[in-house]
N, C-alpha and C positions, 0 to 999 in steps of 0.2 A: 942522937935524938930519935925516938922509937913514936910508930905515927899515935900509940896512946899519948903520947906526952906534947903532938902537935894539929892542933882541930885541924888546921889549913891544909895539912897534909893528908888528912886522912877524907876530907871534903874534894881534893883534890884527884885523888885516888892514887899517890906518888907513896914510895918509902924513902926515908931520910935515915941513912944511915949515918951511927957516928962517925967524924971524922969529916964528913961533909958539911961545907960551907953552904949556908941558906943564902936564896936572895930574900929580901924583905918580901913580906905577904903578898904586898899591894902589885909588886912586880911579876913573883913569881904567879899570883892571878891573874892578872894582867898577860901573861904571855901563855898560860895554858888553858886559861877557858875560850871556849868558842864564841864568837861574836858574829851578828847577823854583819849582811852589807850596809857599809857608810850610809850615811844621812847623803851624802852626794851624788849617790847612783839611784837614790829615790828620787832624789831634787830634778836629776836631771831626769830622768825617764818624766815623773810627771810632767816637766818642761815641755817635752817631746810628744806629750802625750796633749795637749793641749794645742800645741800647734798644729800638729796633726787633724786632733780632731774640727777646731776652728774652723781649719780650712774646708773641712769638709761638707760642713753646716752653712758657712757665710759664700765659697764658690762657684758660681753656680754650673763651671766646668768640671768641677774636681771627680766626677764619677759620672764621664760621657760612654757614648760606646755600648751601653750595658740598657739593661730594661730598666721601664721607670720603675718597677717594685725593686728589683734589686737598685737601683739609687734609694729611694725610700726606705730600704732597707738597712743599706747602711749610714744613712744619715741618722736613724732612730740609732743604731747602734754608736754613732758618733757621739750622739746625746746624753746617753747610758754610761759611756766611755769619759765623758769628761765631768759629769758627776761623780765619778770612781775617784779621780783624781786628790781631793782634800781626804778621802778614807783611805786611800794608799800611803798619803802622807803621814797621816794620824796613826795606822796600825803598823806600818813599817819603825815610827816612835815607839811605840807601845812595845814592837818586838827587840826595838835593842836596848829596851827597859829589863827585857828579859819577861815579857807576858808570851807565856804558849797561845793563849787563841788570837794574840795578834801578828803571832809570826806563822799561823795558818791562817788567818784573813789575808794576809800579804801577800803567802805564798798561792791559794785560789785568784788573785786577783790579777799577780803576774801572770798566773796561767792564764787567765783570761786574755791580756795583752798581746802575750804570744799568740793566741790563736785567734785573736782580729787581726793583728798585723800580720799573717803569715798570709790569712786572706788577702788582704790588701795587697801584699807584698809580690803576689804571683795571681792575684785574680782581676786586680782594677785595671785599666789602659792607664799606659804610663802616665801619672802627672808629672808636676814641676817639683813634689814631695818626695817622690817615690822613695830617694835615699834617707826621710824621714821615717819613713814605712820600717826600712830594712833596719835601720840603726832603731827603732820601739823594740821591734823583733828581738835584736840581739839582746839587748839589755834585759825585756822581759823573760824571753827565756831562760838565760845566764841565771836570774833573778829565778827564776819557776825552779832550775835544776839546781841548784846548791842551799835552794830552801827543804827541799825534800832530801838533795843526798849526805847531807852533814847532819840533820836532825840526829839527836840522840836518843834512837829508840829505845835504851836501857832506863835511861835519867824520866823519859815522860809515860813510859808506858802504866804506872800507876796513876796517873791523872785520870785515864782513861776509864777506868774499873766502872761507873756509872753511866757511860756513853751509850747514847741508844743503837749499838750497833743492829740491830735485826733492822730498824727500822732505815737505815742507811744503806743494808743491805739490799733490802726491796726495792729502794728506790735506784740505787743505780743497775740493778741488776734488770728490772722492768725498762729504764730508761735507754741504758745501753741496748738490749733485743729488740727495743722497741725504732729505736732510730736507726742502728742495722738493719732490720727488716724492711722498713721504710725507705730505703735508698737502696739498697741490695735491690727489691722488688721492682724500681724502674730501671736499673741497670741491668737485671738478667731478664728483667721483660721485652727489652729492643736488642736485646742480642739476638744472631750476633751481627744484621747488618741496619737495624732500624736505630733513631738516635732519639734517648729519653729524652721527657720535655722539659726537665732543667738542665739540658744540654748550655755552655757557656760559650766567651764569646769563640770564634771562628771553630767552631764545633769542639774546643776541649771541652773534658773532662771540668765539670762540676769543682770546684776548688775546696768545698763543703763534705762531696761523696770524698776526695781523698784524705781530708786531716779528721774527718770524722771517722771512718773506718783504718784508717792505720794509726791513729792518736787517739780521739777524744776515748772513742767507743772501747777498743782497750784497756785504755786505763781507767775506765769506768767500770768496767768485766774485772779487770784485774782486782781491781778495788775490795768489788763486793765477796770476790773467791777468800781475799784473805780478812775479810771481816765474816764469813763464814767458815770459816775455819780457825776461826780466834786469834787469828798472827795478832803480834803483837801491829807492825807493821800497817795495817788497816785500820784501825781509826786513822792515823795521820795524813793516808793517800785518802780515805774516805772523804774528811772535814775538807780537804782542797778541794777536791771534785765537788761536794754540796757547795760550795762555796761557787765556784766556776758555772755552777746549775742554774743557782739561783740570781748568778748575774745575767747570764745566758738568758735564763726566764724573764726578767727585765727587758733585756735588751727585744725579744721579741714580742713583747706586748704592747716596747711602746710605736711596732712598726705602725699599729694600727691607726694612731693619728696623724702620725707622718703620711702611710694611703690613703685614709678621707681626704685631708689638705690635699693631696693631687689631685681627686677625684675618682682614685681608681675605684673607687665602692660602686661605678658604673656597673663595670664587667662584674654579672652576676657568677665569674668562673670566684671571681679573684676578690668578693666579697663575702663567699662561702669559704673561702680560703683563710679570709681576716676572720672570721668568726671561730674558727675551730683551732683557728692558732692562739688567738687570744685566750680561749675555753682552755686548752690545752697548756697552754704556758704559765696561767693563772694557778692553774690548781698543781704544775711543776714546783713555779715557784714560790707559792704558800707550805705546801712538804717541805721544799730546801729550807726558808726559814723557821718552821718549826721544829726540823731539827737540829739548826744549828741553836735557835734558842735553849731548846731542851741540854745540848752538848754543854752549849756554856753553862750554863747553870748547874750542871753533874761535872763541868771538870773540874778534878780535885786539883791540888796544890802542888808544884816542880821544886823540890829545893837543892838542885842544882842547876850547871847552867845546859842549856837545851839543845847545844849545838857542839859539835867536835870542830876542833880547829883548824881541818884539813879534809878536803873530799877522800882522801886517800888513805889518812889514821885514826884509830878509834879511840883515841887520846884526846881528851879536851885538855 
């Protein structure tokens, strides 16, 4: 059977030669197209991600040790974080429906996960969660790295053809120098025996200056290099990072009612601070969701399936 004389085969990208026994369509689909992760590794990380955050909101221990803006801090963030929860579930559906921008909302979102808990995970004084911290981590991660490395950048790269890359490109490329420069600037200003003033607890290092400059910032730089340069590759790192931006942006805008409610809007330092961050964050993440709306609305149509079946083969 020659693959003109079989759709399935020729959809599939296989040749069936004569003399070769087929399995039925449904199976032989079934075992070569790529499939997101189980509805049970969402179920549970959101699980996880709720308890987590819970405790972080209702305890009044749960982020001792630490300054009351970074407690404020991360409680806004908790907040942010467990509103994400029913859209994690929703779009992780969505992506093993076989929707592209729901299995790029999913994949931004993990990434999002992974990089609060990684905070939490080595920046907060031990709670009674911590192993709750580590195991978000894992799963988010896991989740962030096999969304991006089985993608099938062959099968979606027409979807793309209308995506506003320049304008995706500005923004992380702006975003990324711009938050390097801004933490770079207090770490090479106290070198090399004075200590910045978001120095954390028992004098480490910033847990923000490390994942920001060796991850976030990166793979935001990264991003925008191959969305200027046309790789195919770039939109799909692109749409995760705006997606990661615009939660990010979120999450630091709602630090600001969490510091009134303490009262920090006292310190005329740390009131100047709410104010430029809020300015700043607002008009981040107003870009991010404009261009994710703009994306969705230009992504064209996948009519294969989106993922390879193995981190390791380019065979779906």
């Amino acid at each position: 059977m020659t693959n003109a004389s079989n759709p399935a085969a020729v959809h599939l990208g296989r040749s069936v030669t004569h003399g070769q026994v087929e399995a039925p369509q449904g199976q032989q689909a079934a075992h070569n197209l790529g499939r997101p992760l189980r509805a049970a590794h969402s179920a549970c990380l959101g699980g996880l991600v709720i308890v987590a955050t819970v405790y972080g909101l209702v305890a009044g221990d749960a982020y001792r040790l630490v300054s009351e803006m970074t407690r404020q801090t991360w409680r806004a963030q908790d907040a942010v974080t467990l509103l994400l929860v029913p859209v994690l579930l929703w779009s992780s559906r969505r992506a093993r429906a076989g929707s592209l921008s729901g299995h790029l909302l999913t994949t931004g979102i993990v990434l999002w996960l992974a990089y609060c808990y990684a905070h939490l995970s080595i920046g907060a004084p031990l709670n009674p969660i911590f192993l709750v911290y580590v195991a978000i981590l894992a799963l988010a991660g896991f989740a962030a790295l096999d969304g991006l490395v089985r993608i099938d950048m062959t099968a979606i790269s027409p979807a793309f053809g209308r995506a506003p890359w320049r304008g995706a490109a500005w923004l992380l490329t702006v975003g990324g120098i711009g938050t390097g420069a801004l933490w770079l600037s207090e770490i090479v200003g106290a070198w090399p025996n004075g200590l910045p003033p978001n120095i954390h607890l028992s004098q480490l290092p910033n847990p923000t200056w490390v994942l920001d400059l060796a991850w976030i910032i990166p793979m935001s730089l990264g991003a925008a290099l191959l969305l200027w340069r046309r790789r195919p590759t770039g939109p799909v790192v692109a749409a995760v990072m705006v997606v990661f931006l615009l939660v990010l942006s979120a999450s630091m805008v709602s630090v600001t009612p969490f510091a009134w409610a303490a009262g920090l809007q006292t310190d005329p330092a740390v009131r100047t601070q709410l104010i430029v961050f809020t300015v700043l964050f607002t008009i981040l993440g107003a870009v991010a969701a404009w261009l994710l709306g703009v994306g969705q609305r230009r992504l064209g149509p996948v009519t294969s399936s989106l993922l390879h079946s193995g981190w390791w083969s380019a065979v779906r």
